[in-house]
DSSP file (Angstrom, degrees, kcal/mol; ACC not computed):
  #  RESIDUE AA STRUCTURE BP1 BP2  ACC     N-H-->O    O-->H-N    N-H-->O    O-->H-N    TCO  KAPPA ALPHA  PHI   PSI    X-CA   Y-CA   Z-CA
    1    1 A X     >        0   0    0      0, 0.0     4,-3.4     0, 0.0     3,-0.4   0.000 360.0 360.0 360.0 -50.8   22.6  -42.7    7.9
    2    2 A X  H  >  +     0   0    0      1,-0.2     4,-2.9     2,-0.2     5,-0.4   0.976 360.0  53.8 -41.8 -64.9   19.6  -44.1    6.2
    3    3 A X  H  > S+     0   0    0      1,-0.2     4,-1.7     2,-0.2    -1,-0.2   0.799 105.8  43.3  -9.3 -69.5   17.6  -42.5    8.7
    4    4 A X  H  > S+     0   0    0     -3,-0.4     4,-0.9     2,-0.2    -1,-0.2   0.821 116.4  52.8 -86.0 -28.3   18.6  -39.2    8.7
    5    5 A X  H  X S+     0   0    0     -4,-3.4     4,-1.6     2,-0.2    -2,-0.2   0.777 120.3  43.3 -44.1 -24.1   18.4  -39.6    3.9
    6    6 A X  H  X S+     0   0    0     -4,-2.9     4,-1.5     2,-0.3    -2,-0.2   0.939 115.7  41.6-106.6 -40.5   14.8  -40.9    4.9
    7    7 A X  H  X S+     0   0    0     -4,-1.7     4,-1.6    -5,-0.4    -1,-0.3   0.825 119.3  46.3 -73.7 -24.4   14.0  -38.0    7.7
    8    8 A X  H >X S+     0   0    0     -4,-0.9     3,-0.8     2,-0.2     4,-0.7   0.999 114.4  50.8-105.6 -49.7   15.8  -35.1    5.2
    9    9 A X  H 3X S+     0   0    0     -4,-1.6     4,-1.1     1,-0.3    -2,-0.2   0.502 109.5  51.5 -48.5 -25.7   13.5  -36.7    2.0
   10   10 A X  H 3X S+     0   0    0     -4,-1.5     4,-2.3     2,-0.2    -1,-0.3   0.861 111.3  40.5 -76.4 -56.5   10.5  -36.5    4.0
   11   11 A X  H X< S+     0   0    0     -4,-1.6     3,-0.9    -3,-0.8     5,-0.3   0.869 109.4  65.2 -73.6 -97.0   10.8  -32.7    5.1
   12   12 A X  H 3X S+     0   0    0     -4,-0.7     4,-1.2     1,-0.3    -2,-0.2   0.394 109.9  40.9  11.5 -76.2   12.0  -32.2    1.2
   13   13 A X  H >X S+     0   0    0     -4,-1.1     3,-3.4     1,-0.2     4,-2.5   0.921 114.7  46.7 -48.4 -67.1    8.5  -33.3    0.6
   14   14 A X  H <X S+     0   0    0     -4,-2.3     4,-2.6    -3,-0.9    -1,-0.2   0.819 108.1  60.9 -29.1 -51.9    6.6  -31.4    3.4
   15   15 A X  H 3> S+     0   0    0      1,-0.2     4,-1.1     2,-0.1    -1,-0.3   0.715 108.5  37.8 -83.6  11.7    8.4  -28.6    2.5
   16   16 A X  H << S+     0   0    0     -3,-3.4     4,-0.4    -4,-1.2    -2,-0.2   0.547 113.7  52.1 -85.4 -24.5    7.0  -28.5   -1.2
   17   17 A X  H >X S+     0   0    0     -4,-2.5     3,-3.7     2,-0.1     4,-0.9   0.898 109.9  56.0 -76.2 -47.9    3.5  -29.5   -0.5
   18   18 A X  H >< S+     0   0    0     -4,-2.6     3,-1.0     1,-0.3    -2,-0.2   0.668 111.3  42.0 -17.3 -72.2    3.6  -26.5    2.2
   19   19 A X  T 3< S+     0   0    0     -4,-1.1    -1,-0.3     1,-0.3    -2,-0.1   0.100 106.5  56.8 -69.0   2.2    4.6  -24.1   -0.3
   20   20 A X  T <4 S+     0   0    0     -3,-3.7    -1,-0.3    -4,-0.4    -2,-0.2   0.224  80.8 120.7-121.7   3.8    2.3  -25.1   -3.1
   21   21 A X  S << S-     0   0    0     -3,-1.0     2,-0.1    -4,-0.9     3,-0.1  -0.420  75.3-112.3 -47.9 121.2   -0.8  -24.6   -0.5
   22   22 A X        -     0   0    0      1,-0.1    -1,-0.1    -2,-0.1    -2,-0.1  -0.580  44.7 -83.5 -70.9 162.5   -3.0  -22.0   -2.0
   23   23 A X    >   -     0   0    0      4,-0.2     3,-1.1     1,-0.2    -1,-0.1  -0.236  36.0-145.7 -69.8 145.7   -2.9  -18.6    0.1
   24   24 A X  T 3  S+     0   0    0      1,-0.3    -1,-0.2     2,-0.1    -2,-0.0   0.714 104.5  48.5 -71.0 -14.9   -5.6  -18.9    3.3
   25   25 A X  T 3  S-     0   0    0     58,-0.1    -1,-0.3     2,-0.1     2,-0.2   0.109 109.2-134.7-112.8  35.6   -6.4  -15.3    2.9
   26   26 A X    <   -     0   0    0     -3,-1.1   120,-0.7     1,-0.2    56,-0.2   0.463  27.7-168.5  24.4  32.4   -6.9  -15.7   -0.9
   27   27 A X        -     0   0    0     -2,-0.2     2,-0.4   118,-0.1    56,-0.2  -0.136   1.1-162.5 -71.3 136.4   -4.9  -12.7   -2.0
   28   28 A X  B     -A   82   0A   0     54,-2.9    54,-1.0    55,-0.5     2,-0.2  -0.881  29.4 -91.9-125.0 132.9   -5.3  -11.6   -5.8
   29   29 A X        -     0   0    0     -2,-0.4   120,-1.0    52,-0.3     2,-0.4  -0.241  43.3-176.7 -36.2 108.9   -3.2   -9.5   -7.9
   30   30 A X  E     +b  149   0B   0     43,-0.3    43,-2.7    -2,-0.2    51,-0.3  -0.956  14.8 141.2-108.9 124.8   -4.2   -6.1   -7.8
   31   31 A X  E     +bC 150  72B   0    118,-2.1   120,-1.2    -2,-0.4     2,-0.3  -0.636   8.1 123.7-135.1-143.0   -2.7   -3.2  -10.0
   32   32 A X  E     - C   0  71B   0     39,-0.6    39,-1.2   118,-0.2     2,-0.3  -0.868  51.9 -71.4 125.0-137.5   -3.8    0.1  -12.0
   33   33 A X  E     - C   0  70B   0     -2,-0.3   120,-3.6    37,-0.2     2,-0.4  -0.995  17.9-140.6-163.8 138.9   -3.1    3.8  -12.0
   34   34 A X  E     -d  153   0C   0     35,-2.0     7,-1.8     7,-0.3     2,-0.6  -0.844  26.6-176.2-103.4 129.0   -3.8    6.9   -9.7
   35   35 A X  E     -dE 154  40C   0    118,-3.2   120,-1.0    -2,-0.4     2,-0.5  -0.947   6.7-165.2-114.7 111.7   -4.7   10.2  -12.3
   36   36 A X  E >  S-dE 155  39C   0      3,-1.3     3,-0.7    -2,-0.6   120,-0.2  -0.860  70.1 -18.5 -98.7 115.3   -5.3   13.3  -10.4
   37   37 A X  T 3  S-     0   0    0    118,-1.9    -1,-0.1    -2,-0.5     3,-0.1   0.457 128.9 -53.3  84.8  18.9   -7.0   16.1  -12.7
   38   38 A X  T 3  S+     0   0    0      1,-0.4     2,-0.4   117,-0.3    -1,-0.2   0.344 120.3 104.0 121.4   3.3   -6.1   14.4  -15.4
   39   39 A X  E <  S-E   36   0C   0     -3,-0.7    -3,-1.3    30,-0.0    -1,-0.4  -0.994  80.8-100.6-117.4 135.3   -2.5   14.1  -14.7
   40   40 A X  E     -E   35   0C   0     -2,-0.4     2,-0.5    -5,-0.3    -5,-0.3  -0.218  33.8-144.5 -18.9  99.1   -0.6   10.7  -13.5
   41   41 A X        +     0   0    0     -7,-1.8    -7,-0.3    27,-0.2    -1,-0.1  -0.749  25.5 177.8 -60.8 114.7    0.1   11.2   -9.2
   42   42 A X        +     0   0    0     -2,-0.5     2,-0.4    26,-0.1    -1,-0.1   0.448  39.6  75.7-127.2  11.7    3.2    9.5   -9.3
   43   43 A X  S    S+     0   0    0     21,-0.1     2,-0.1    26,-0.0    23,-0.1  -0.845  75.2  15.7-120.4-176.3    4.2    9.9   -5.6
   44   44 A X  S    S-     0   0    0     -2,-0.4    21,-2.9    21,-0.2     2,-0.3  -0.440  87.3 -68.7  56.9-147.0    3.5    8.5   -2.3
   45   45 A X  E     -FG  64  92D   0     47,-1.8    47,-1.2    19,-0.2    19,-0.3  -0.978  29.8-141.5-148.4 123.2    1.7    5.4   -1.7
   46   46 A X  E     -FG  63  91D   0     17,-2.5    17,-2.1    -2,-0.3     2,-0.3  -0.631  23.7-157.0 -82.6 163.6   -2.2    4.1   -2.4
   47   47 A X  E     -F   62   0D   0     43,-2.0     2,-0.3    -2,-0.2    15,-0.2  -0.707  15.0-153.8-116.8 163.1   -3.7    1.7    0.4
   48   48 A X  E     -F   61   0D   0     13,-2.1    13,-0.8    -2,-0.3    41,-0.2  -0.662  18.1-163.0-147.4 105.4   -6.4   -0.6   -0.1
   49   49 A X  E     -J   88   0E   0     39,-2.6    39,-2.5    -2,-0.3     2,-0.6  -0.663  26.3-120.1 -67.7 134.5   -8.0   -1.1    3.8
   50   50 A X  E     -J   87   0E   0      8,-0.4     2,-0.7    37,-0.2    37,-0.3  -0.794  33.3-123.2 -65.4 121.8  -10.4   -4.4    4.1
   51   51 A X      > -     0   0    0     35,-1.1     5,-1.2    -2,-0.6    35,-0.3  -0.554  23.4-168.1 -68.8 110.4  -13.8   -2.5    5.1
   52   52 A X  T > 5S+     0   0    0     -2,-0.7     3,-1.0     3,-0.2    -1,-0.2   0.504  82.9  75.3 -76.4  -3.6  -14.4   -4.3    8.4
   53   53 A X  T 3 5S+     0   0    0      1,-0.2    -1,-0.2     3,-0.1    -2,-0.1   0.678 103.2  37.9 -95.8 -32.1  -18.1   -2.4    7.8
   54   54 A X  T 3 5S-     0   0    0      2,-0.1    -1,-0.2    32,-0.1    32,-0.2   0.028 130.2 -96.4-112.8  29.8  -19.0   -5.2    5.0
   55   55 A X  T < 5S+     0   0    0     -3,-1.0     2,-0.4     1,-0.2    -3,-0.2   0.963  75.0 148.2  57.9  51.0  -17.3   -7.9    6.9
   56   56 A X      < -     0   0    0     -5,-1.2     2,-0.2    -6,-0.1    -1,-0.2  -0.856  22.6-176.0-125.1  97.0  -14.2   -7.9    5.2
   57   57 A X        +     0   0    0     -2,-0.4     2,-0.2    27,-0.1    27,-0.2  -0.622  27.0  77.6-115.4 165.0  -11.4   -8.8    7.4
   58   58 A X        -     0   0    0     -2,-0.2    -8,-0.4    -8,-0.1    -2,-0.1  -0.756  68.5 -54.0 133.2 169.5   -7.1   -8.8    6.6
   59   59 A X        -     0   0    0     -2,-0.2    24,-0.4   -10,-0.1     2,-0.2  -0.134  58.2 -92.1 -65.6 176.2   -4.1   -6.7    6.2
   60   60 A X        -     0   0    0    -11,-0.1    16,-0.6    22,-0.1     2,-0.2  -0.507  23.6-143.5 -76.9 156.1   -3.5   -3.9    4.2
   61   61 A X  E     -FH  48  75D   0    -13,-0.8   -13,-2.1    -2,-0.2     2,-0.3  -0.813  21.5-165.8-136.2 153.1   -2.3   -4.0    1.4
   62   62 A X  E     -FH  47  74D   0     12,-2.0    12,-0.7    -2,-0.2     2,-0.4  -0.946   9.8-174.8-154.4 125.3    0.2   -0.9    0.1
   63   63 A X  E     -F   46   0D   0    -17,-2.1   -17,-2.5    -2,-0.3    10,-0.1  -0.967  22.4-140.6-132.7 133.7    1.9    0.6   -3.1
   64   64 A X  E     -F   45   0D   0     -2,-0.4     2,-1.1   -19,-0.3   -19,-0.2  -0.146  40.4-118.3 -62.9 148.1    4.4    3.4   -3.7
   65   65 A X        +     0   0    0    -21,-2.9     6,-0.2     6,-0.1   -21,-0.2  -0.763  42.5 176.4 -98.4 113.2    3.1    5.2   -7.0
   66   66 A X    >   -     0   0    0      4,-2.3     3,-2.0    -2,-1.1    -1,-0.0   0.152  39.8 -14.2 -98.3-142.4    5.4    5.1   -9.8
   67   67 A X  G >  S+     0   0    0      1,-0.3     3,-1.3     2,-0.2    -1,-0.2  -0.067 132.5   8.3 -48.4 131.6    5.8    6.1  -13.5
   68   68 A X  G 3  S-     0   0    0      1,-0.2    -1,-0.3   -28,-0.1   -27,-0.2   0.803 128.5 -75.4  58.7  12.4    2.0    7.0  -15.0
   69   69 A X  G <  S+     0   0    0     -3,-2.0   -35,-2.0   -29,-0.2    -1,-0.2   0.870  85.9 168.9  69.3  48.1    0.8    6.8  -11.5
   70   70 A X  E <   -C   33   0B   0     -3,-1.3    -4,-2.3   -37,-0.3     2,-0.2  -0.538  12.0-172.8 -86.2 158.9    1.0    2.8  -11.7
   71   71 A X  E     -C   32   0B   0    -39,-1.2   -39,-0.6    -2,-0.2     2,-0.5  -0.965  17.6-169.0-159.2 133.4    0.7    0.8   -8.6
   72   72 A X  E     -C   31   0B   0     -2,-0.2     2,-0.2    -8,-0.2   -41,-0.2  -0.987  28.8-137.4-119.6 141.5    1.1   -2.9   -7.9
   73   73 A X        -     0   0    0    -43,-2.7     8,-1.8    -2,-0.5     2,-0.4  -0.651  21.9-178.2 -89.2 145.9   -0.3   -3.8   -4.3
   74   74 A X  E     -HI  62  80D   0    -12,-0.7   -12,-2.0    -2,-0.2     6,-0.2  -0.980  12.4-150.6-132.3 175.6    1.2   -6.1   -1.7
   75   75 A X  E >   -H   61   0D   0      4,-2.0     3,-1.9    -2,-0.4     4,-0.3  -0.407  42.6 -46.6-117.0-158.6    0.5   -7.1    1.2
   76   76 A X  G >  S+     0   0    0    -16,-0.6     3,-2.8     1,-0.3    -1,-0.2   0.110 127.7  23.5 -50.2 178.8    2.5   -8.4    4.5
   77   77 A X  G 3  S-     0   0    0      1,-0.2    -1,-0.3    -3,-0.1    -2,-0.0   0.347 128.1 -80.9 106.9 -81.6    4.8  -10.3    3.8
   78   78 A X  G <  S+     0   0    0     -3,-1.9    -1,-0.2     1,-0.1    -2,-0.2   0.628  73.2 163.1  72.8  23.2    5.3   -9.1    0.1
   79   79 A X    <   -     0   0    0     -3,-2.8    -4,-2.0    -4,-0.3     2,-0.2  -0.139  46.7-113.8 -64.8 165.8    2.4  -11.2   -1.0
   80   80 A X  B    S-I   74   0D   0     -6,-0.2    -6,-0.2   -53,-0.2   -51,-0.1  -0.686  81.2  -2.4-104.4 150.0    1.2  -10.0   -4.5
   81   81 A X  S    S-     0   0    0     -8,-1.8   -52,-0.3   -51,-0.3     2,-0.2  -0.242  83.9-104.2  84.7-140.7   -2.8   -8.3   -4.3
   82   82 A X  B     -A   28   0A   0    -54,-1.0   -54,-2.9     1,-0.2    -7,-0.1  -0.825  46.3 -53.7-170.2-158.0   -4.7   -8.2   -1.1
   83   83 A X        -     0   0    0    -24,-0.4   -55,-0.5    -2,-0.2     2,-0.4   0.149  58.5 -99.5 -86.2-169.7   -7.6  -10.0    0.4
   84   84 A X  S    S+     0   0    0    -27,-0.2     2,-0.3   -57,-0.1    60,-0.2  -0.923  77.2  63.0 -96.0 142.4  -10.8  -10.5   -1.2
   85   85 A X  E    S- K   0 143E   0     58,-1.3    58,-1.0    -2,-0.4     2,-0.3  -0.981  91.0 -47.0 149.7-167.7  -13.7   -8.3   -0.4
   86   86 A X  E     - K   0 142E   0    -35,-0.3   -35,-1.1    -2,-0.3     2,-0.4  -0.769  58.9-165.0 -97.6 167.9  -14.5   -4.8   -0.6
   87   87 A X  E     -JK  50 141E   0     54,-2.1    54,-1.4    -2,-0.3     2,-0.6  -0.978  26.6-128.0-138.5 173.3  -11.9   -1.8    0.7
   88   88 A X  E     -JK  49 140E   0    -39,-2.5   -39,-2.6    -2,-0.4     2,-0.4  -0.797  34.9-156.6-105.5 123.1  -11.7    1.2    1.4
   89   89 A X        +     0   0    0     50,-7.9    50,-0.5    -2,-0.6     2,-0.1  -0.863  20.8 144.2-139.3 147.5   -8.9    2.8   -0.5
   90   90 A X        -     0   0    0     -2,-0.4   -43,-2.0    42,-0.1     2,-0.4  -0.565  33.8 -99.0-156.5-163.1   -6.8    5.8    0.0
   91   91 A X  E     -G   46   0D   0     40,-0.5     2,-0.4   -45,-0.2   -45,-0.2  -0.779   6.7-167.9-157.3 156.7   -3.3    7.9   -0.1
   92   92 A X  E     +G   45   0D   0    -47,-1.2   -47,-1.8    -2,-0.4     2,-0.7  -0.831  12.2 179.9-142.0 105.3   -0.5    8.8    2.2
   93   93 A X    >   -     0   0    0     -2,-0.4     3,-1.1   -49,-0.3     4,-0.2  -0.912  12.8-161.3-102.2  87.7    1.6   11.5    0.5
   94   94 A X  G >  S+     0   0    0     -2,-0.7     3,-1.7     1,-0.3     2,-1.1   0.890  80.1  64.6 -31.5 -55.3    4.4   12.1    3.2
   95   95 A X  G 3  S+     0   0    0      1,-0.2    -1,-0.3    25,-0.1     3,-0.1  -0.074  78.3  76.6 -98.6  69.9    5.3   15.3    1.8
   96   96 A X  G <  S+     0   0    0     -2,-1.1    -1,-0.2    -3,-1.1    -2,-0.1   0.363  72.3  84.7-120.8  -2.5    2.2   17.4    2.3
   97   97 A X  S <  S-     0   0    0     -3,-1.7    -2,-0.1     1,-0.3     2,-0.1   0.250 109.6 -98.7 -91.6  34.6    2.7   18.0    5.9
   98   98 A X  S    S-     0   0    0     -3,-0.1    -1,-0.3     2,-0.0    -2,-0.0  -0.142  72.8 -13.7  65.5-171.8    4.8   20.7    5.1
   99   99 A X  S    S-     0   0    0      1,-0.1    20,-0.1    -3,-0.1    -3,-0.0  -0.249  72.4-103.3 -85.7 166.4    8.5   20.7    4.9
  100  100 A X        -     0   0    0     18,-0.2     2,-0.2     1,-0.1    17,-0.1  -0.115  37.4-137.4 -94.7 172.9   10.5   18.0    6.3
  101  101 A X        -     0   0    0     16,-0.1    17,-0.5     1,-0.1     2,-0.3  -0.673  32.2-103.5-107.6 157.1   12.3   19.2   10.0
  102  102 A X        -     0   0    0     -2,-0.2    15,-0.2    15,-0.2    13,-0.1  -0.584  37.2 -79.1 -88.0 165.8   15.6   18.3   10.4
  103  103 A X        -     0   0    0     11,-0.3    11,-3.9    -2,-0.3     2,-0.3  -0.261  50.4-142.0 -65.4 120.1   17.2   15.6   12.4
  104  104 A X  E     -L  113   0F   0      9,-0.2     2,-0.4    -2,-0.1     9,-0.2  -0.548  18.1-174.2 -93.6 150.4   17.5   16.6   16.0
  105  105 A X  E     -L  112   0F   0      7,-2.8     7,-3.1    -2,-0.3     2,-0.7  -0.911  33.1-111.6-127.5 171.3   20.5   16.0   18.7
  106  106 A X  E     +L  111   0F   0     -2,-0.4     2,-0.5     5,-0.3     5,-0.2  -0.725  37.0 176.7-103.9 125.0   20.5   16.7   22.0
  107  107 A X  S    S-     0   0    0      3,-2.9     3,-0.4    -2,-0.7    -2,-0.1  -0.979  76.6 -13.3-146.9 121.0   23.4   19.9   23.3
  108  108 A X  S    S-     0   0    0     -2,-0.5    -1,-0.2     1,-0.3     3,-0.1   0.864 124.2 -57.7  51.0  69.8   23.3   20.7   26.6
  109  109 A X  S    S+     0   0    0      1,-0.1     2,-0.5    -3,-0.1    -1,-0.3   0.669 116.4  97.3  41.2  33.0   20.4   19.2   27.5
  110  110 A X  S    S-     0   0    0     -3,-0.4    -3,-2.9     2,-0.0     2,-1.8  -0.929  75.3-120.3-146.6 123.7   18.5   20.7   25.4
  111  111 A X  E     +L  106   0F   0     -2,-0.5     2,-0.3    -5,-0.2    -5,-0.3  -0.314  41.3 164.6 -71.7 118.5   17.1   19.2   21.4
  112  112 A X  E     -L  105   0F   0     -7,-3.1    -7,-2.8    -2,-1.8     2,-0.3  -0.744  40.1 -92.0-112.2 157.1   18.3   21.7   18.6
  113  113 A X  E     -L  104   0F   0     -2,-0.3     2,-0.4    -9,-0.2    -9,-0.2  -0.468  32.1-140.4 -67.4 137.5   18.4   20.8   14.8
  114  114 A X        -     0   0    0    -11,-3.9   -11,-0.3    -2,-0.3     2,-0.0  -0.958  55.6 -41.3-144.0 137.6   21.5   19.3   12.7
  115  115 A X  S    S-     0   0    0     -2,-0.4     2,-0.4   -13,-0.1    -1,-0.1   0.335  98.3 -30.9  67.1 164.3   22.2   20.2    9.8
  116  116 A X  S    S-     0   0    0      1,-0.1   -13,-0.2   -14,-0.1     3,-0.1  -0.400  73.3 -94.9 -62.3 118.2   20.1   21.0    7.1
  117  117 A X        -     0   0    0     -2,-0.4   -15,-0.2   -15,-0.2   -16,-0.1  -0.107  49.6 -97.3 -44.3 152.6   16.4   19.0    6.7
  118  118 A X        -     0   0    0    -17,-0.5     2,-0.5     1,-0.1   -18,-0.2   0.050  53.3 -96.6 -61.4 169.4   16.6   16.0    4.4
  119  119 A X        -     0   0    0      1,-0.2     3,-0.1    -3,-0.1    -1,-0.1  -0.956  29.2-132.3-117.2 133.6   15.2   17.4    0.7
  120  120 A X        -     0   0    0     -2,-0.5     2,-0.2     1,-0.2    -1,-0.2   0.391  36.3-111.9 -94.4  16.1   11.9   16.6    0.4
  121  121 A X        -     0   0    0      0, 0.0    -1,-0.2     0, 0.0     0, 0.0  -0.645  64.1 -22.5 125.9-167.7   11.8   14.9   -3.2
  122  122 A X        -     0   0    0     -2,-0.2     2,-0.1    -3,-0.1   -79,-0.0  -0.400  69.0-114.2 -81.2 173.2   10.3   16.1   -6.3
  123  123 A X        -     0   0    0      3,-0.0     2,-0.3     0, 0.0   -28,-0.0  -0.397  38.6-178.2 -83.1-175.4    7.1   18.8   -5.9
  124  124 A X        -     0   0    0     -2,-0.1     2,-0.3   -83,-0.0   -83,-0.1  -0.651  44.1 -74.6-158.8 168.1    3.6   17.0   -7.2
  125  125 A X        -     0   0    0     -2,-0.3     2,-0.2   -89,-0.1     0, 0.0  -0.678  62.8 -93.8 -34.4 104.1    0.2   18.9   -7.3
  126  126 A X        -     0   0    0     -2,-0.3     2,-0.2     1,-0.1    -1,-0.0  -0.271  42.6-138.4 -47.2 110.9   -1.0   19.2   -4.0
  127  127 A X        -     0   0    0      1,-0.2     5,-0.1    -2,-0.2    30,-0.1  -0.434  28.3-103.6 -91.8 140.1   -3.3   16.1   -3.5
  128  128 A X    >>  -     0   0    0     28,-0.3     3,-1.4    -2,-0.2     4,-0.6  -0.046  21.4-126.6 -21.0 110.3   -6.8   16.9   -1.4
  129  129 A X  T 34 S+     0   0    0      1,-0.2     4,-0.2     2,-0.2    -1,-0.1   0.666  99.3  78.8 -71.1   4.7   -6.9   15.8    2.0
  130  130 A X  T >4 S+     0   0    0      1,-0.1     3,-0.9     2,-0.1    -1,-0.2   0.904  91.9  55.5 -52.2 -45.1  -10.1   14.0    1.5
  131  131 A X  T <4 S+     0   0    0     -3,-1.4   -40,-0.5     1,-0.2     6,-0.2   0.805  85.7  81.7 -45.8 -40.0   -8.1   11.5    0.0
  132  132 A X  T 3< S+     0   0    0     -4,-0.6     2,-0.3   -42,-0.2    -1,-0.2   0.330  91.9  40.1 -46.4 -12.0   -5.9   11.0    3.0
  133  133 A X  S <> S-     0   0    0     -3,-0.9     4,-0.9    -4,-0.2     5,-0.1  -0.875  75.9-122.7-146.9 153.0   -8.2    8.6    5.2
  134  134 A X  T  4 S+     0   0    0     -2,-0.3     4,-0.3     1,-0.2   -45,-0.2   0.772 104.2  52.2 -92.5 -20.8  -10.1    6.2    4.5
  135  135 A X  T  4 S+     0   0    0      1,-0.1    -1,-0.2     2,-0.1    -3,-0.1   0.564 121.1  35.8 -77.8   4.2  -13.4    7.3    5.9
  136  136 A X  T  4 S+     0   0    0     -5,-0.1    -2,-0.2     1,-0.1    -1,-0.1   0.751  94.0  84.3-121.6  -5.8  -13.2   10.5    4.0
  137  137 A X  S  < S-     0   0    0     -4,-0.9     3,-0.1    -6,-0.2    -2,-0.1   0.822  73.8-153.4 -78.9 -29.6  -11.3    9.3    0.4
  138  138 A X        +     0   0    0     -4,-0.3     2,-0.5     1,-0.2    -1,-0.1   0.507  52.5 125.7  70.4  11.2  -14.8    8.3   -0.8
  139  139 A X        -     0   0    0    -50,-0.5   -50,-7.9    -8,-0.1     2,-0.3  -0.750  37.5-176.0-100.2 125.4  -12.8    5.5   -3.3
  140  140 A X  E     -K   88   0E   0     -2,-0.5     2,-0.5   -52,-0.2   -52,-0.2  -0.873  12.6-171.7-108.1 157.5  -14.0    1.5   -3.0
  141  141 A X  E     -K   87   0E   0    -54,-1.4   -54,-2.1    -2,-0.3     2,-0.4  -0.999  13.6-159.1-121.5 129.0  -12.8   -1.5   -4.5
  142  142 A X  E     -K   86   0E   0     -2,-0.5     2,-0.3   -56,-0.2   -56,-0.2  -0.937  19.1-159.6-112.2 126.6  -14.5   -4.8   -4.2
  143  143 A X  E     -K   85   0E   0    -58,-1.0   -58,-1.3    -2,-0.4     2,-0.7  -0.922   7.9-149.2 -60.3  86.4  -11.5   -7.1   -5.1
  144  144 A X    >   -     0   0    0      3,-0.4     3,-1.1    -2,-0.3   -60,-0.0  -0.640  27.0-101.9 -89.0 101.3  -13.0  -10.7   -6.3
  145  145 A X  T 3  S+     0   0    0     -2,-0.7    -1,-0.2     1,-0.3  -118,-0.1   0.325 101.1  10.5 -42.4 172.3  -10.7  -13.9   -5.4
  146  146 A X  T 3  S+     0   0    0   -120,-0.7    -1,-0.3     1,-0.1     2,-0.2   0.553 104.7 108.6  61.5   0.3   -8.8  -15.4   -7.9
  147  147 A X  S <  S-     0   0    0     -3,-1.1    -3,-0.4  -118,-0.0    -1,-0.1  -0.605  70.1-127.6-118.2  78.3   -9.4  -12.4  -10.5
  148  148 A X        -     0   0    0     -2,-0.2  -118,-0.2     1,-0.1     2,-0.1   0.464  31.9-143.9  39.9  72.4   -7.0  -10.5  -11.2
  149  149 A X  E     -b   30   0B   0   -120,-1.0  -118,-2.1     1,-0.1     2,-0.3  -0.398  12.4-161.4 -91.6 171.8   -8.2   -6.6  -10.7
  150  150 A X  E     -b   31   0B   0   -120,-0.2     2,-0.6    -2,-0.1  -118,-0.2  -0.708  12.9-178.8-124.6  78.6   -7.5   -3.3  -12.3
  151  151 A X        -     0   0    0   -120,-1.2     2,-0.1    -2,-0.3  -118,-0.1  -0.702   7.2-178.6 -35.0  54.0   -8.2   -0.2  -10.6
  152  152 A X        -     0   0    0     -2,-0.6     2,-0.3  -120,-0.1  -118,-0.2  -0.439  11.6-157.3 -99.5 143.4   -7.7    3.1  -11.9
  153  153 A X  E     -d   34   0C   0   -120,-3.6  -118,-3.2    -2,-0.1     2,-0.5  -0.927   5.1-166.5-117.5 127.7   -8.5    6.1   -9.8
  154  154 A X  E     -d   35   0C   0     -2,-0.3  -118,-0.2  -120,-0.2  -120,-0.1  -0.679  23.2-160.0-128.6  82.3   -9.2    9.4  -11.6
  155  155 A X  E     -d   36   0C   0   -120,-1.0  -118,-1.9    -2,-0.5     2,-0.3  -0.200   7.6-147.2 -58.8 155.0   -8.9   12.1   -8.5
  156  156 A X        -     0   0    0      1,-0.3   -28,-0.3  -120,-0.2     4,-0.1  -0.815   7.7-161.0-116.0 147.4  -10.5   15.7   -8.5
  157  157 A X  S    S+     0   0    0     -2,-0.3    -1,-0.3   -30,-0.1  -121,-0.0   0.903  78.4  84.4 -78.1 -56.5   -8.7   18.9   -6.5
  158  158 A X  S    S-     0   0    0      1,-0.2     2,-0.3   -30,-0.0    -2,-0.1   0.293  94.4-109.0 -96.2 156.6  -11.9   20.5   -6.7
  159  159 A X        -     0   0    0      1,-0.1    -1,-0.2     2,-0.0    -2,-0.1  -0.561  37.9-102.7 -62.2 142.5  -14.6   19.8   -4.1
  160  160 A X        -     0   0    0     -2,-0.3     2,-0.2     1,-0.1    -1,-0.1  -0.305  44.1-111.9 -28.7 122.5  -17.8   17.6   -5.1
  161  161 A X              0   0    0      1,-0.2    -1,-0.1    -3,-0.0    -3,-0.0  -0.551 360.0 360.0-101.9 168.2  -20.4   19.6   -5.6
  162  162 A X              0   0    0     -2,-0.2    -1,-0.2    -3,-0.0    -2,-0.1   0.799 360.0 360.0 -82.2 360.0  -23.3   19.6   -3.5
């Protein structure tokens, strides 16, 4: 009996130093707010990619846009921030790939639609598709450990001129 008090007081410990390990991948609180043209984007989701191009290596990190176009990132996981380093950061708006198809079954060998497509949510401004990737969104972060960033992104419809 002693044994097994001394073996279960022992893991007790282990697991609390574990868990009081700072993170290896140094991930910092990231938030801020996506504006397009002057107005709040308050759907779909920003990314923040590590740019493997400046030697910046990790997950992604990913946040739905809410209320004001506020965003808190996480990463795998559900870890709070993202890595440190620079990224590359950019936007996934599901519903811009036109409207959504309905759910198919299979009759008589053959797939047809059922029912009526899912509704695809409120409308937004239709966001550029530069934005969509991350080689073409032209937006960086450098993300510094241990400091806490704030990011606000103030997107344009219109093209950059040359």
């Amino acid at each position: 009996m002693r044994r097994v008090v001394s073996g279960m007081a022992i893991l007790a410990v282990g697991l609390v130093v574990g868990c009081s390990r700072p993170d290896p991948l140094g991930f910092t609180p990231v938030s801020g707010r996506v504006m397009l043209d002057g107005k709040p984007l308050e759907r779909g989701e920003i990314r923040f990619s590590p740019d493997a191009a400046a030697g910046v290596m990790g997950p992604q990190s990913i946040s739905p846009l809410g209320p004001g176009g506020a965003f808190v990132l996480r990463g795998p996981g559900g870890r709070l921030g993202a890595v440190p380093g620079q990224h590359r950061v950019y936007l996934s708006i599901p519903d811009q790939d036109g409207p959504p198809t309905p759910p198919l079954e299979e009759a008589d060998g053959k797939l047809v639609a059922r029912g009526e497509p899912p509704s695809p949510g409120p409308a937004g401004p239709r966001v550029p598709s530069r934005y969509l990737a991350p080689a073409t969104s032209g937006l960086m972060a450098t993300i510094t450990r241990g400091v806490a960033a704030k990011c606000d992104f103030d997107l344009v419809s219109a093209s950059p001129k040359k």
